[in-house]
MIBA-120392 format. One record per residue (C-alpha): residue number from 1; residue in one letter; y, x, z. Coordinates in steps of 0.25 Angstrom, whole numbers, plus 5000, padded with zeros to 4 digits. Example, Ala and Ser with C-alpha at 12.3 -4.5 7.8 and 13.67 -1.06 7.14 Angstrom:
2
<pt resi="1" resn="a" yy="4982" xx="5049" zz="5031"/>
<pt resi="2" resn="s" yy="4996" xx="5055" zz="5029"/>
// end
This chain:
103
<pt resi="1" resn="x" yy="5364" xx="4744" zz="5152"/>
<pt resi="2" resn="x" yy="5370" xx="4753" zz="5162"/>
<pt resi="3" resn="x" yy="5363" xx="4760" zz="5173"/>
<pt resi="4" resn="x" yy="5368" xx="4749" zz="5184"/>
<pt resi="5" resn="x" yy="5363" xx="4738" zz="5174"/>
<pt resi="6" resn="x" yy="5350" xx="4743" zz="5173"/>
<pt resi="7" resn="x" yy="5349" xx="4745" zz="5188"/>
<pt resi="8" resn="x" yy="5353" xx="4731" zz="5189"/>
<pt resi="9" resn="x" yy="5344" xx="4725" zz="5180"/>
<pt resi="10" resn="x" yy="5332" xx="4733" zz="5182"/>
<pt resi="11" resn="x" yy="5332" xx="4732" zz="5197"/>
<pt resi="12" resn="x" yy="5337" xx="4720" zz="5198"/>
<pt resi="13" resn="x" yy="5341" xx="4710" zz="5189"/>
<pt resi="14" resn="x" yy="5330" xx="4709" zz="5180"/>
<pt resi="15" resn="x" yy="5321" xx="4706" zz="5192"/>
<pt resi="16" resn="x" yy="5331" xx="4695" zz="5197"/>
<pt resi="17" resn="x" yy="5325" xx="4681" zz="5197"/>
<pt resi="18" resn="x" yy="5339" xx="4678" zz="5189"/>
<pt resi="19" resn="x" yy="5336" xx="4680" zz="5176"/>
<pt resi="20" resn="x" yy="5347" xx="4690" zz="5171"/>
<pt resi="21" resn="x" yy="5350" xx="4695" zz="5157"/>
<pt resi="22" resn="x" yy="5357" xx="4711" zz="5153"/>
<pt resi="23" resn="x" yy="5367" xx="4712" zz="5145"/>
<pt resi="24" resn="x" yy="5369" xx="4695" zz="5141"/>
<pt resi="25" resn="x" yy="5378" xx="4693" zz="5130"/>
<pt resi="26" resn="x" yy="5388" xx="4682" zz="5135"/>
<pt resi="27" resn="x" yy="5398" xx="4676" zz="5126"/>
<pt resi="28" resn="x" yy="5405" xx="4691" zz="5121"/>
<pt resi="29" resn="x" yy="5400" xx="4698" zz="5132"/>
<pt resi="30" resn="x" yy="5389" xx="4704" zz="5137"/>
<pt resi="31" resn="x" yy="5385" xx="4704" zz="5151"/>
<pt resi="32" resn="x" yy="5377" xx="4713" zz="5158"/>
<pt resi="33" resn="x" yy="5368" xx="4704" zz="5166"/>
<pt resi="34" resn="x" yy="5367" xx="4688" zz="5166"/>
<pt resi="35" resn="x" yy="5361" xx="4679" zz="5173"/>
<pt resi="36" resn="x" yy="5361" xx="4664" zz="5165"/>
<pt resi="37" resn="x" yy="5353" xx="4658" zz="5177"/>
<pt resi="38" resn="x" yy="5362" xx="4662" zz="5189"/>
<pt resi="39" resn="x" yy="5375" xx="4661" zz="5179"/>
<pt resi="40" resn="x" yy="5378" xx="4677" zz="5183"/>
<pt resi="41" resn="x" yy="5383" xx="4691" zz="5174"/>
<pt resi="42" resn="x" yy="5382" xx="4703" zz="5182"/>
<pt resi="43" resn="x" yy="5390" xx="4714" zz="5176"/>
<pt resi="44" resn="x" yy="5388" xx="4729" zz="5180"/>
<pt resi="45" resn="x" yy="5405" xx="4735" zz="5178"/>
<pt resi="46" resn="x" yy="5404" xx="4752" zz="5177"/>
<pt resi="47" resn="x" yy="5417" xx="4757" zz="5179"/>
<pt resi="48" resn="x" yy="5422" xx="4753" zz="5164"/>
<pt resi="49" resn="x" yy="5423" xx="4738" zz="5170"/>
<pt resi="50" resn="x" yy="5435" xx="4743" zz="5181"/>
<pt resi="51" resn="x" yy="5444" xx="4749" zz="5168"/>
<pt resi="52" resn="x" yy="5456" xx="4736" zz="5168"/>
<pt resi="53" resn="x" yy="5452" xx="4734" zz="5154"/>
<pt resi="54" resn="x" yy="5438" xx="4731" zz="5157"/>
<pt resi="55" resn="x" yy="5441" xx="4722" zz="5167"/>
<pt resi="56" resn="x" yy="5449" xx="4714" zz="5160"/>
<pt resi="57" resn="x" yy="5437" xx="4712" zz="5151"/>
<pt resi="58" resn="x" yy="5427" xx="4710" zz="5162"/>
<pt resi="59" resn="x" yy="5439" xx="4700" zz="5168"/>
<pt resi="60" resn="x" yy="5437" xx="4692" zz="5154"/>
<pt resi="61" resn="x" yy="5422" xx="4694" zz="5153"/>
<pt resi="62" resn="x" yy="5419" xx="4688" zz="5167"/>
<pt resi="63" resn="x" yy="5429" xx="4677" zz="5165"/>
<pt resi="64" resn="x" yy="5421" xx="4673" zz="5151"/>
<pt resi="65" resn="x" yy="5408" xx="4673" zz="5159"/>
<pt resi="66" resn="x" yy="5414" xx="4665" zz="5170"/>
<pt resi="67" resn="x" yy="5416" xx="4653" zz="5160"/>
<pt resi="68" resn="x" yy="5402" xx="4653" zz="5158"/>
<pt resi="69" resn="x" yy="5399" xx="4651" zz="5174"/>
<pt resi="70" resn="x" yy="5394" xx="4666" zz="5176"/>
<pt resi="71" resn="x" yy="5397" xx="4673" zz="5187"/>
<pt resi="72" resn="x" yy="5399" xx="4689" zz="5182"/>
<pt resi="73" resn="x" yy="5397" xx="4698" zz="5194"/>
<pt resi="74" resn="x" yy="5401" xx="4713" zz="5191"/>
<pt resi="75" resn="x" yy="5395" xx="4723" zz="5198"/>
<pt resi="76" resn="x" yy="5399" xx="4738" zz="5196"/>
<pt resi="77" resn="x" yy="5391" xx="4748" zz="5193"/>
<pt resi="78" resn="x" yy="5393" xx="4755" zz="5204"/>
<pt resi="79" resn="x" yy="5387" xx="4743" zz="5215"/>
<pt resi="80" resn="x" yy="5376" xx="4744" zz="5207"/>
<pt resi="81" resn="x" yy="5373" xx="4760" zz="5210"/>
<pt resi="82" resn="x" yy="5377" xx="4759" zz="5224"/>
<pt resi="83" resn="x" yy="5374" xx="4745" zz="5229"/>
<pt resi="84" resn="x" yy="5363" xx="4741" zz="5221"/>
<pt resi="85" resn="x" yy="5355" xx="4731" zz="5232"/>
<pt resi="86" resn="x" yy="5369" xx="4725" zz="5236"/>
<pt resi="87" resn="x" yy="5372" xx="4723" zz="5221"/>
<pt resi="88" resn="x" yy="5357" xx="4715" zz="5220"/>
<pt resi="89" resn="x" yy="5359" xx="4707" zz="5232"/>
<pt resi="90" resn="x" yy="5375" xx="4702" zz="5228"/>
<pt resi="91" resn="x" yy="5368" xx="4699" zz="5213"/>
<pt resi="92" resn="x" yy="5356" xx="4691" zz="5220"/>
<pt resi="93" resn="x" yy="5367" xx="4682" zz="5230"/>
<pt resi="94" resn="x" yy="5375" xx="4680" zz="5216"/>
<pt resi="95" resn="x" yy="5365" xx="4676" zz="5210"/>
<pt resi="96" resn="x" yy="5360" xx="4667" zz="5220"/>
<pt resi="97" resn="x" yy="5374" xx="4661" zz="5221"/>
<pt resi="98" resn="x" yy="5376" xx="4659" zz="5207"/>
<pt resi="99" resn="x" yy="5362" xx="4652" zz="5207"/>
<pt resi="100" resn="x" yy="5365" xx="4641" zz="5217"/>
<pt resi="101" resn="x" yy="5377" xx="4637" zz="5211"/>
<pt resi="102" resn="x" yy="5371" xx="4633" zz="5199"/>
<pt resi="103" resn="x" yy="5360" xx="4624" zz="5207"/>
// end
């Protein structure tokens, strides 16, 4: 895991009432953190992710797991350095929203 994903997960994830897995093989890919409960992927891009190549694949990626009902938020590396708290809450209300639509 990268530092961001550790931050992530150690200081938060983990701790979440959600239930999340690290790096969740789905289908051909593997995802860096899942949520089977709230139907969620969260996805930490470094800078690689913003190459036109690389977006195309993460275009395809998010469109595979989409078929399945996830909902894939990316978040880039950066938010996670300068805006972690903000980055916390906006994951909790997805989280929360993605739960009451499957009641």
């Amino acid at each position: 895991m990268t530092k961001e994903e550790k931050h992530l997960w150690y200081d938060y994830l983990r701790k979440s009432p959600v239930k999340f897995s690290r790096q969740k093989i789905l289908g051909r890919y593997i995802v860096d953190f899942y949520s089977a409960e709230a139907k969620i992927v969260i996805e930490i891009d470094g800078s690689q992710h913003y190459e036109s190549e690389n977006r195309i694949y993460d275009e395809k990626r998010t469109e595979f797991l989409e078929q399945y009902g996830l909902k894939v938020i990316r978040i880039p590396n950066g938010e996670i350095k300068d805006n972690f708290e903000g980055i916390c809450r906006y994951l909790d209300k997805q989280i929360e929203q993605s739960l009451s639509q499957l009641c």
